[in-house]
C-alpha positions in Angstrom: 42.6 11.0 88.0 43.8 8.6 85.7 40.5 6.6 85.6 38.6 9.9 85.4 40.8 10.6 81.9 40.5 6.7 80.7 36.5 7.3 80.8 36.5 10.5 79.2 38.3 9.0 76.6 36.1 6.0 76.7 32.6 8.2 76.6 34.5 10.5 73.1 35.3 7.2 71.2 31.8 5.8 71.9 30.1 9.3 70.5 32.2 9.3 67.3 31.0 5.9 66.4 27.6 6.4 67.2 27.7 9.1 65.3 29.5 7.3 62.2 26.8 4.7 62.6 23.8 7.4 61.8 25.5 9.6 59.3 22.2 10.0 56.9 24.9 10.8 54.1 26.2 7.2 53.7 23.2 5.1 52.9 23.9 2.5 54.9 23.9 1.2 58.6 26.3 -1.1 60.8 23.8 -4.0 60.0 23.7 -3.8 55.9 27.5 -3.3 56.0 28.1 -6.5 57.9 26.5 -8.9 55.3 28.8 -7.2 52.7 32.1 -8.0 54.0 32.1 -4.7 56.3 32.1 -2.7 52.5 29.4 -0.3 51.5 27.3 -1.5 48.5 27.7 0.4 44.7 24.8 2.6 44.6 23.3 1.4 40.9 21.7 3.9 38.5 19.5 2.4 35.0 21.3 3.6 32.2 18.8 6.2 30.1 17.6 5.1 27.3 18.6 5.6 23.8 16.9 8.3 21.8 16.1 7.0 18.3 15.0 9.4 15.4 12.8 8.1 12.5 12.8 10.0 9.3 9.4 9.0 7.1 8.4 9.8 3.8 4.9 10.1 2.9 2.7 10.9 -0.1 2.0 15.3 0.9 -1.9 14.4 1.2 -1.6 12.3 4.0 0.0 14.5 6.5 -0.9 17.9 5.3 -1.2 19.5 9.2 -1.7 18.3 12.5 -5.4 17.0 12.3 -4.3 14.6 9.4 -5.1 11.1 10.9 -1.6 9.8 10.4 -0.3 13.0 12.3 -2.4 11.8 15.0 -1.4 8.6 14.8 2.4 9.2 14.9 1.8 11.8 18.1 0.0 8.4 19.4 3.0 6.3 18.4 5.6 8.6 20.1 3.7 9.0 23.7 3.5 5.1 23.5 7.2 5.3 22.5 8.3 8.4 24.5 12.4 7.2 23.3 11.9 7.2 19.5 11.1 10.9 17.5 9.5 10.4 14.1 9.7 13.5 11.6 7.2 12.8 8.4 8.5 14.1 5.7 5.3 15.0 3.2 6.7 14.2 -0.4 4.6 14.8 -3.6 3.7 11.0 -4.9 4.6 9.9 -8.5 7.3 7.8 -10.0 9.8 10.7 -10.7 9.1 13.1 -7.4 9.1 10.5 -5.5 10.2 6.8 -6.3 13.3 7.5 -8.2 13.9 10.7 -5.6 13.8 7.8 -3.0 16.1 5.8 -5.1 18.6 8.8 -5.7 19.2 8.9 -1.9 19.3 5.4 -0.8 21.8 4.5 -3.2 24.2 7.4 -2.1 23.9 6.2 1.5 21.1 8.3 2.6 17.0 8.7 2.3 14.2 8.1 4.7 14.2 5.7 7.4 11.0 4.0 6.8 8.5 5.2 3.5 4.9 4.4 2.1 5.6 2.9 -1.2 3.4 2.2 -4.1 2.6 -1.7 -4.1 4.1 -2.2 -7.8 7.7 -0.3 -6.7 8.2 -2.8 -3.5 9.9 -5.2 -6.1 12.2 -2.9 -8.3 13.4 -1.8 -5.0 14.1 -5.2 -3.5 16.1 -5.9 -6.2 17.6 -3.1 -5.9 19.0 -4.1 -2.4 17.3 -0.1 -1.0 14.9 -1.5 1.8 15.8 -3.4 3.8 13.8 -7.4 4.4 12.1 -7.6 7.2 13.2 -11.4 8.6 11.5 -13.1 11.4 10.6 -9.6 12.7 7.0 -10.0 11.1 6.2 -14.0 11.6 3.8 -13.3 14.1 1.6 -10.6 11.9 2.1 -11.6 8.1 -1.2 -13.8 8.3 -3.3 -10.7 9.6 -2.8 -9.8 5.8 -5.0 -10.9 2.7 -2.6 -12.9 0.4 -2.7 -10.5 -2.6 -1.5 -7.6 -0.6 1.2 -9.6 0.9 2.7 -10.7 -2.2 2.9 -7.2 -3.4 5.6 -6.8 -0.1 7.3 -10.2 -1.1 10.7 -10.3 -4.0 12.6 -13.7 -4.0 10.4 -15.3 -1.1 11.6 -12.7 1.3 9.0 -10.1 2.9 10.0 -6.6 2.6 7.7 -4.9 4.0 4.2 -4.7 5.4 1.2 -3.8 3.8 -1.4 -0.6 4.5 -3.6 -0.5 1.9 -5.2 -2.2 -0.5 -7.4 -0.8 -4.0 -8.9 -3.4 -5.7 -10.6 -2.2 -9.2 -14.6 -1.9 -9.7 -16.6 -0.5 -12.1 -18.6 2.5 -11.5 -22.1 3.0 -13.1 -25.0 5.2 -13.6 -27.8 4.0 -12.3 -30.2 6.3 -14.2 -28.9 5.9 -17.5 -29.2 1.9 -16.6 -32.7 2.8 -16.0 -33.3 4.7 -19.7 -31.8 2.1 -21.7 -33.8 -0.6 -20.2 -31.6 -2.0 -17.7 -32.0 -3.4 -14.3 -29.7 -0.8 -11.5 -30.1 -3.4 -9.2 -28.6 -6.3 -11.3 -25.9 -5.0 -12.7 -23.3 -7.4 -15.5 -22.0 -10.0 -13.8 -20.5 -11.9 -17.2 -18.4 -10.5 -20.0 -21.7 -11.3 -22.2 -24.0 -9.2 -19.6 -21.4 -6.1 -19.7 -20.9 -5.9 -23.3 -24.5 -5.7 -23.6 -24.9 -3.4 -21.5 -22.3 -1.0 -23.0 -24.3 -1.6 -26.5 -27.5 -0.5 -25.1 -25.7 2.8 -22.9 -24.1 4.0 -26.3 -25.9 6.6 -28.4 -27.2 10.4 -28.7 -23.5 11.3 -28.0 -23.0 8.7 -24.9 -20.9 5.6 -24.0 -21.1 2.7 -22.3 -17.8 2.2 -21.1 -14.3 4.3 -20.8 -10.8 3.6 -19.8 -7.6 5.6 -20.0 -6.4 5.1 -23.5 -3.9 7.3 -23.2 -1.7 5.2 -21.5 -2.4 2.2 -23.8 -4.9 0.2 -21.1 -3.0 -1.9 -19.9 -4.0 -1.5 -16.2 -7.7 -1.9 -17.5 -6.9 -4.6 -19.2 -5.0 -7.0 -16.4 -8.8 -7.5 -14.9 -10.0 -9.1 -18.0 -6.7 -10.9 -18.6 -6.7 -12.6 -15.1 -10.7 -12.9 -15.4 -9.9 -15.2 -18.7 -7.6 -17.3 -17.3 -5.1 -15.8 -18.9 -1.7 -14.4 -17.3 1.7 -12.2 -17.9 4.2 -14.9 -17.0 4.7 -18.8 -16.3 5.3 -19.9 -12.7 9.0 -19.3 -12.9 8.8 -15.6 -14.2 11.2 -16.0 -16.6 8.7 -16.5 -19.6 5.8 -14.5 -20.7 2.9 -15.9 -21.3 0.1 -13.0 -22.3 -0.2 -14.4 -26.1 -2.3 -17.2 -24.9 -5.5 -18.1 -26.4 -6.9 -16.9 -22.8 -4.6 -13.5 -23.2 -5.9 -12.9 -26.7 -9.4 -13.4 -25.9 -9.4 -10.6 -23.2 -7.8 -8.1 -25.6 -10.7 -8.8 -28.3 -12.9 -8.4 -25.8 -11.6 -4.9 -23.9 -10.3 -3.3 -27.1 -13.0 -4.6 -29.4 -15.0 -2.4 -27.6 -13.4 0.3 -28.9 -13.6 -0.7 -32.5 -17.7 -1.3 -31.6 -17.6 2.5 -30.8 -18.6 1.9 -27.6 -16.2 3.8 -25.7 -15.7 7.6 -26.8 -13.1 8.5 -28.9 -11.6 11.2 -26.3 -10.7 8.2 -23.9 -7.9 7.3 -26.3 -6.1 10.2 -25.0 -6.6 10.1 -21.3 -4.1 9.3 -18.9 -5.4 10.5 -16.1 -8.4 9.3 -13.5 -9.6 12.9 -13.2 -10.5 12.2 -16.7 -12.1 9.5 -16.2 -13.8 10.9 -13.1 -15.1 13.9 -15.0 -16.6 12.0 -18.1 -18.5 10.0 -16.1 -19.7 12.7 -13.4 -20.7 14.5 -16.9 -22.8 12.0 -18.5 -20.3 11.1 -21.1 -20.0 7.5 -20.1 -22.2 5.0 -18.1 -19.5 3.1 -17.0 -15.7 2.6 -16.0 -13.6 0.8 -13.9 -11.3 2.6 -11.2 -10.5 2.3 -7.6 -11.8 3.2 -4.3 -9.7 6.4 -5.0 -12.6 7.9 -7.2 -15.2 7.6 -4.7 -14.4 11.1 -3.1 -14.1 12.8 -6.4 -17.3 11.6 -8.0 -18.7 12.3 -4.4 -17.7 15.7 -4.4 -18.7 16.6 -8.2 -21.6 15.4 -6.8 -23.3 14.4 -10.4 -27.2 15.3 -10.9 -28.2 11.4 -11.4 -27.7 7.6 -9.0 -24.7 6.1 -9.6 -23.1 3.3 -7.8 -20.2 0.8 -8.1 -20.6 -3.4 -8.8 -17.8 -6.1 -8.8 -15.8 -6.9 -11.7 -17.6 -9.0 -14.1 -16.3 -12.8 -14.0 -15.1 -14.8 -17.1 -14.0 -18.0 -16.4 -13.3 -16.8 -13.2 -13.4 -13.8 -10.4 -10.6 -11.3 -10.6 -9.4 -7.7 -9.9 -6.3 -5.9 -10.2 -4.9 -4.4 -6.6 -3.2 -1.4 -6.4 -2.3 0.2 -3.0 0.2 1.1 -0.6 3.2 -0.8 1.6 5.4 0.8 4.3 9.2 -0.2 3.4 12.1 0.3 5.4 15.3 2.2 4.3 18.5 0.1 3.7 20.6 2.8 5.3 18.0 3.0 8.5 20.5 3.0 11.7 17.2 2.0 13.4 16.0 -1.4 12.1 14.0 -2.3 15.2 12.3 1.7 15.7 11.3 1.1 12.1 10.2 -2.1 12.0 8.2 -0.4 15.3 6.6 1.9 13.3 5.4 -0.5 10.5 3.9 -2.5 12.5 1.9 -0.2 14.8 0.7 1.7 11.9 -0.7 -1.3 10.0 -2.8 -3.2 13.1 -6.0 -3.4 13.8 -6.1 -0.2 16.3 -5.2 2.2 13.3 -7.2 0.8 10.3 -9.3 3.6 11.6 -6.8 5.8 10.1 -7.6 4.4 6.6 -11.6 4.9 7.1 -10.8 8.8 7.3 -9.1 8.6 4.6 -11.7 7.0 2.8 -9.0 3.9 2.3 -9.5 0.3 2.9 -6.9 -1.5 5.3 -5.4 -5.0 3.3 -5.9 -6.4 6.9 -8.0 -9.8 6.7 -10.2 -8.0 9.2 -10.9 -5.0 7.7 -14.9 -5.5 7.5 -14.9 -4.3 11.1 -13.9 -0.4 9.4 -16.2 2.0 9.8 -16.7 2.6 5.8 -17.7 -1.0 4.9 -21.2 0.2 6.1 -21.0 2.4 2.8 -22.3 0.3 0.3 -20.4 1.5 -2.3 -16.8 1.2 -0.6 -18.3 -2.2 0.8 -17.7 -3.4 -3.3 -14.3 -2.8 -3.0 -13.5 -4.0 0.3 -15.0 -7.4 -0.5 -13.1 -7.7 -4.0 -9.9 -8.2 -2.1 -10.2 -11.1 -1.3 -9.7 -12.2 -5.0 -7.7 -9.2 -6.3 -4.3 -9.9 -7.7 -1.2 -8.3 -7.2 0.7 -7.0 -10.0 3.7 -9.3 -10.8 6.8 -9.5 -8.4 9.2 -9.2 -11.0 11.4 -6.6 -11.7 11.3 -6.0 -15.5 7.1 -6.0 -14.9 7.4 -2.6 -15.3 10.0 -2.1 -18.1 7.4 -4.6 -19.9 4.4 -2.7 -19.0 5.2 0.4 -20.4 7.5 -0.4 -23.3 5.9 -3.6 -24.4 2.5 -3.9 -23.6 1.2 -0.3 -24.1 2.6 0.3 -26.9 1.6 -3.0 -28.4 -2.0 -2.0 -27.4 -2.2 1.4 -28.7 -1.3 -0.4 -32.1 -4.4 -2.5 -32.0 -6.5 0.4 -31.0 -5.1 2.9 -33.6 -4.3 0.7 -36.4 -6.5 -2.1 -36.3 -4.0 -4.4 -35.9 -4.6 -8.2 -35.2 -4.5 -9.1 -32.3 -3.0 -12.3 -32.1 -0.1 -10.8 -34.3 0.3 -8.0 -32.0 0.8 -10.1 -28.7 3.3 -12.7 -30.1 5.5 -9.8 -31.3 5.2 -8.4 -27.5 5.8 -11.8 -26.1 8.9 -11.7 -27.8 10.0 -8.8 -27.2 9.4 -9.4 -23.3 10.9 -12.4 -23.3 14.0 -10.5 -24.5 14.3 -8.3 -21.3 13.6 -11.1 -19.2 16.6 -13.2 -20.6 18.5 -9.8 -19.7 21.0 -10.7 -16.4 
């Protein structure tokens, strides 16, 4: 009887760990146990990732609805990126709606994440210390890049940004005025010498040859013919200006005389606008201006009743341009460096310069004859002048300079017939003044 009870007992025991041994609940088995000590293993889980929210600012036309190419591209962005969110926020471009709005914000701790930027702000804001620099982030990109759209990003020798895009200056022209006055359409000025003759013989029976916004003074027209001389703002250190040079001089006789000749109409001198400019030409006004890539679609869509096409900036002593544009910048209060810096640098490769073309906007990518709009032989002008278009000085008074030196001091050569030479050594001066400024 006994033995009869000891093997019950036996058979009981043997069922309870067999059925320990195959409980589906635990995971593990009498063999993976063993090589642990006898102890069950930690079951591990991946920790989710982060959730990071971008906050962008750009100029309202560029993301007006959900078919605007950089909508696209962002919902592109964020399926390649399924842990970071980016909200655009479509802000009305200009230096008070939106630069100094930008500048309001950062400097009380807040603002965008990440913003388009005009190419001549990128510096003021630098110095500033409101975007952040970008560090070693971008050393394997920065020579994608033309050089003069990359020093438009750089302050101090530090990048602070990447650029997007790049509009070099042209002139525009009308092919069938060339025609009446006796001028070749198909070899258009390539000198100073060939385009002031060619303004001479396009003026008359109420027509010009040439216009620029002389409302404003010139002086963005101008830096063309001041580089194109040989001529420049400031010395290599920045800390001198330089734009009373024989070289300097010599481009304002040449620009400005033209006015004096009569050769540009006396509306211009109140224009500040390149709708203005735009209309004048699409009228029949004038035969020629310069302007960016930016006028293509408006002339295109007044859709004037003659030929008209754009050529490069004449040479002087050499080529030249003047390269306006747009950057992407990131926020000094960002709490997402790396998302942002993500962002900047999707948006500007090579993949998405196809945003630009349907825009009707030329990358500042050094491979940016591979868009789709460099078969447009118009826009092909302007893509090609990058590569010797200059960027407007890196230095933060450029702008103080610009409109309360040089514009003025140009409206008083055009209005009151002052010399020249006089004129540009009282501007030197007084620009040497607020650069001496701490």
């Amino acid at each position: 009887m006994k033995k009869t009870a000891a093997f019950l007992l036996s058979l009981v025991l043997m069922l309870v760990v067999a059925a320990c041994g195959s409980n589906g609940g635990s995971g593990g088995t009498a063999s993976s146990n063993a090589g642990n000590g006898g102890k069950s293993e930690a079951k591990t889980e991946t920790p989710p990732v982060k959730e990071e929210k971008l906050t962008i600012w750009v100029y309202d036309y560029l993301a007006k609805d959900d078919n605007s190419p950089l909508v696209k591209a962002k919902q592109k962005f964020e399926e390649l990126n399924p842990n970071i969110k980016i909200t655009f926020q479509p802000t009305v471009y200009g230096t008070t709606s939106y630069r100094d709005k930008f500048i309001t914000q950062a400097s009380g701790g807040a603002g965008p994440d990440v913003m388009i930027s005009d190419v001549v702000w990128v510096p003021q804001l630098a110095s500033m210390g409101l975007i952040q620099p970008l560090g070693d982030k971008a050393n394997a990109v920065v020579d994608q890049f033309y050089e003069g759209p990359l020093k438009t990003v750089t302050f101090n020798g530090k990048l602070y940004g990447l650029p997007w895009e790049a509009s070099p200056m042209a002139i525009y022209y009308n092919k069938k005025a060339f025609r009446d006055a006796g001028l070749d359409p198909d070899n258009p000025p390539k000198t100073w010498d060939e385009l002031h003759e060619a303004a001479k013989k396009l003026t008359g029976g109420g027509k010009y040859g040439f216009a620029y916004m002389g409302g404003w003074g010139g002086s963005f027209d101008w830096l063309p013919f001041l580089w194109q001389s040989g001529g420049d703002l400031f010395d290599a250190s920045g800390k001198q200006a330089v734009f009373n040079s024989p070289e300097a001089v010599e481009s304002v006789k040449f620009l400005f005389g033209m006015v004096h000749e009569k050769l540009i109409p006396p509306a211009a001198l109140t224009w500040k606008s390149w709708d203005e400019l735009n209309s004048a030409f699409a009228a029949g006004l004038t035969s020629m201006y310069q302007s960016g890539p930016w006028s293509l679609s408006s002339l295109k869509s007044a859709n004037p009743n003659f030929e008209w096409g754009v050529f490069p900036s004449p040479a002087g002593k050499t080529k030249a341009t003047v390269l306006g544009g747009m950057d992407w910048v990131i926020g000094k209060n960002t709490t997402s460096p790396d998302a942002a810096y993500k962002w900047i640098e999707f948006i500007t490769n090579k993949e998405n310069m196809s945003v630009l073309s349907e825009f009707n906007r030329i990358s500042a990518r050094k491979d940016n004859k591979e868009q789709s709009i460099f078969s447009d032989p118009q826009m092909k002008v302007f893509i090609e002048a990058i590569e010797y278009a200059k960027a407007r000085p890196s230095i933060v008074a450029f702008s103080d300079i610009d409109y309360n030196v040089l514009q003025p001091a140009f409206l008083k050569i055009v209005h009151d017939n002052a010399d020249p030479q006089q004129i540009m050594d009282e501007a030197v001066k007084k620009a040497n003044e607020i650069l001496s400024k701490p």
